[in-house]
N, C-alpha and C positions, 0 to 999 in steps of 0.2 A: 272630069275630075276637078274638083275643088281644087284653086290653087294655094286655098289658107293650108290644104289639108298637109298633115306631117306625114312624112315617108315612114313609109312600114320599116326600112330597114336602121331608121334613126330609134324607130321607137322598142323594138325589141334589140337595140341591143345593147348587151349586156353592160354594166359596169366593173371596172375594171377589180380582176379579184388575189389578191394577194395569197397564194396555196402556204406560205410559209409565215405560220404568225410569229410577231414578233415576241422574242427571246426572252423575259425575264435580264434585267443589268445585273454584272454581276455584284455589282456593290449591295441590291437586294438580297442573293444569292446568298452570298460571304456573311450580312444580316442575320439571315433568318436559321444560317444553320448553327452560327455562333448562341443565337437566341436557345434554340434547343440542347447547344449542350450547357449551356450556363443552368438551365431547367435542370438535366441529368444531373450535373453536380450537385445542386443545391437538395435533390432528393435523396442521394447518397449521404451528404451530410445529413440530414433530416433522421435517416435511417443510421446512423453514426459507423456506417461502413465506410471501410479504408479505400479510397480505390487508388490507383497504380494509375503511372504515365501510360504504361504499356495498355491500362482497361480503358485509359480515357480515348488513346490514339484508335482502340479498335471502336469504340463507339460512336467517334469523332467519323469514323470512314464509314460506319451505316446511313450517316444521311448524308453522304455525298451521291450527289450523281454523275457519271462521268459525261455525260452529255454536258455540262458545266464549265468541262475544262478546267477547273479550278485546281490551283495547285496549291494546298496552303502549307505556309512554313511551320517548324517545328512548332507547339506551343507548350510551354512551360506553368505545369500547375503545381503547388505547394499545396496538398491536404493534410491539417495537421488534426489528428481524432481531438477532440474535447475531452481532457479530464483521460485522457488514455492510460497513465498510471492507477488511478483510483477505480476500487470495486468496491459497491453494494454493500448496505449490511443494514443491522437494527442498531439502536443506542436504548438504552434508559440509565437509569442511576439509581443507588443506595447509599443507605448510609446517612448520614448528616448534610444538609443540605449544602455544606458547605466545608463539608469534613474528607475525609479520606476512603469513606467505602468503608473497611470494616481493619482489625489491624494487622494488615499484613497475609490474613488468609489461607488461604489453601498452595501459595506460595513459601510458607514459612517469614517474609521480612519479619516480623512482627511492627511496634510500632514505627518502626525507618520507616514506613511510607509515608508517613506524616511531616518526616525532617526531609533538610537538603541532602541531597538533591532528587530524591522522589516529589517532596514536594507537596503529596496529595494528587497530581496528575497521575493516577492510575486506574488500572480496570482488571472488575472481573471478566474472562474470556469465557464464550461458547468453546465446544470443542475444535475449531478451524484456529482457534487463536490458542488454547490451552495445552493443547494438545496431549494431554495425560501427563501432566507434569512438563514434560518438553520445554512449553512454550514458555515457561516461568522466566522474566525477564525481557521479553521483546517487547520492539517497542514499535508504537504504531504512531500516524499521524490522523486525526476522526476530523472531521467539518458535516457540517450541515447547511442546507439551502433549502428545507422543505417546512422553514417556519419562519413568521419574519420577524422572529426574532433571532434570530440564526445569522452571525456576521458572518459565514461563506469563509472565516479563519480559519485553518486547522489549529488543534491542541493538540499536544506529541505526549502519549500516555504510556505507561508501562504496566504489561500484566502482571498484575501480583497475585491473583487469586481467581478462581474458576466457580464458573455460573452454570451450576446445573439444571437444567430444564430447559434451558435456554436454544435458541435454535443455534447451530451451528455457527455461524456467521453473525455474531450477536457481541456487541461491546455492553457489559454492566459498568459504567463509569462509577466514578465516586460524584457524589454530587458535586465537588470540587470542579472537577475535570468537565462533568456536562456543561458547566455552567460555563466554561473559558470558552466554548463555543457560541456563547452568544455575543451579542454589540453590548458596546459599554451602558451598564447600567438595565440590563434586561435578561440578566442572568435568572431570577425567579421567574418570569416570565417565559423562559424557554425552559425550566424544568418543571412548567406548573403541565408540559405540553405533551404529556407523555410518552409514548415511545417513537423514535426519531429516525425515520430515513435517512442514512447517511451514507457518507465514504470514507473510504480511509485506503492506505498503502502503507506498506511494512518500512521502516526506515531506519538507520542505520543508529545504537544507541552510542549517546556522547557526555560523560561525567567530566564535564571540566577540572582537572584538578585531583581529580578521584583517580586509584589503583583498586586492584581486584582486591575485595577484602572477605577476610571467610571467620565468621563468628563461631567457636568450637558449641558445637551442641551440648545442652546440660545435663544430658545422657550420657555423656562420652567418658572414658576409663583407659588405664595403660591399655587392656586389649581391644578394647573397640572404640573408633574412633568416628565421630559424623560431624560435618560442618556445612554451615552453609555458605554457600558462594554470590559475593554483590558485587555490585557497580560494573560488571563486564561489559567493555563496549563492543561496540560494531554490531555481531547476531547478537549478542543478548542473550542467546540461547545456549546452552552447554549440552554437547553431545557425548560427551567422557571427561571423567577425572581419574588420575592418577595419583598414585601417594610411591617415595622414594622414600625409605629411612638411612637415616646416617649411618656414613659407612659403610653404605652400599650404593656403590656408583653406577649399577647397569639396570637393577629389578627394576622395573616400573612395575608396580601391583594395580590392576584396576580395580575403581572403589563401585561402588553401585547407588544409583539412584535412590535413598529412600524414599522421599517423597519432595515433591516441589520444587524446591531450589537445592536443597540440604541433599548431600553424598555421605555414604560409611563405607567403613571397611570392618570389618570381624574380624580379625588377626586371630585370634586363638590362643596368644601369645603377645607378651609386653613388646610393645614398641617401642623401638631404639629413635628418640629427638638429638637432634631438631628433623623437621617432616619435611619434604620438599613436594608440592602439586603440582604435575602437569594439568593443563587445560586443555580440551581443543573445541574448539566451536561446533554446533548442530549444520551449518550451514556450507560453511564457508570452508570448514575444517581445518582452520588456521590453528597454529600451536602457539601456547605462553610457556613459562616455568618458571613458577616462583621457589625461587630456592631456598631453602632452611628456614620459609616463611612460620613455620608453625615449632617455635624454641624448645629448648630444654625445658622441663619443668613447665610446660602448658598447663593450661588450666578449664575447666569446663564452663562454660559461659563467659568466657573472655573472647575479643575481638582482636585479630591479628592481621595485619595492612601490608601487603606484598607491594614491591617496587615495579611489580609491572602492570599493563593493561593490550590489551588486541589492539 
């Protein structure tokens, strides 16, 4: 034998082999599964679902492996939806490009929507907003961000009159009112753009200054009686009226709805003034009473200013 030669048992054998690879650190580990749920979250939001501590911790523990060991402490997430008060709707506008819509409408105001404190900030409603007379008086807040002329402001409008044809979900602004929605100085520009993707949320109405005030219909006679009722705040909405005549402390008589804003009552027989109206709201169902609001010797198209408000 060769004494260069190398031993057979040098040369088959083996190198040394490790059965156990090594482990992933867990600082990698603790990475990569953080990585993943920061992905979940951020799809969640993308999809503007709400998700829970409780949905994040159970997703949070599908890519755990227990082979890991890993024990991670509590984690604290804050998801807050975007715009989660605000739903969907149409805008356009009528009317004067910079006027009121029309006067007063299918509401009854007539021209008060022009004055303080309507202001010209108003709308005709679809039926979600109108709601067969109902809705006469609420008040909404509208923005838009799907033009760029659209400052992403809301303008706080009030229904005064009803859009028929309109889809459900449908603000007819006054051109006034479109136009506070855009940035200063691009109000024709955002009404030249016609109908407008918006949002809006119902909001509480506020007449600084103002009491309920009810204008006698000029229809109205010792037996029958109709008025119309303004400035109410908070719902804005009126679910019942009431009528008390003097010297009668217990009868509430309910009046009925004629149309829009405006309540009658038929009496069949002369009305003893001064009138006292209970209120109570569509919503909220809160009660007023303006008392002996409507005097002796009333008169038909005259305007009488109650001491209260919601």
């Amino acid at each position: 034998m060769d004494a260069r030669a190398t031993p057979i048992s040098t040369i088959n054998s083996p190198l040394p082999i490790n059965s156990n690879p090594p482990r992933q650190s867990s600082q990698r580990v603790v990475f990569e599964l953080i990585s993943r749920l920061i992905k979940v979250v951020i799809m969640a939001i993308a999809l503007k679902f709400s998700v829970s501590l409780v949905a994040l911790a159970l997703m949070f523990s599908l890519f755990m492996n227990s082979c890991y060991c890993f024990n991670p402490k509590l984690l604290n997430f804050s998801m807050a939806q975007l715009d989660s008060e605000w739903s969907p709707a149409k805008a356009t506008w009528y009317g004067p490009a910079d006027g009121a819509g029309s006067d007063g409408g299918a509401c009854g105001y007539g021209d008060a929507v022009e004055q303080a404190p309507f202001s010209s900030l108003v709308s005709a409603g679809g039926s979600a907003f109108y709601k067969s007379n109902e809705g006469c008086g609420a008040c909404y807040q509208v923005k838009c961000t799907s033009n760029e002329a659209c400052s992403g402001n809301p303008a706080t409008v009030v229904i005064t009159d009803q859009c028929p044809g309109c889809d459900s979900a449908h603000f007819d602004l006054s051109g006034h009112a479109f136009g506070a929605m855009a940035k200063p100085g691009q109000a024709d520009q955002l009404r030249n753009a016609g109908v407008l993707q918006v949002q809006y949320q119902k909001v509480a109405c506020n007449y600084p200054g103002k009491t309920v005030t009810f204008k006698v219909d000029a229809g109205s006679n010792p037996n029958y009686f109709a008025t119309l009722v303004e400035y109410d705040d908070k719902d804005g909405e009126l679910g019942s009226v009431e009528i008390k005549q003097a010297l009668d402390s217990a009868s509430w008589v309910p009046m009925q709805r004629s149309w829009g804003a405006v309540w009658k009552l038929d009496a069949g027989s002369a009305l003893r003034a001064p009138l006292s109206l209970k209120l109570t709201s569509l919503d909220t169902k809160e009660t007023i009473v303006a008392s002996n609001v409507i005097p002796a010797g009333w008169q038909p198209g005259q305007t009488y200013r109650s001491l209260v408000n919601f």
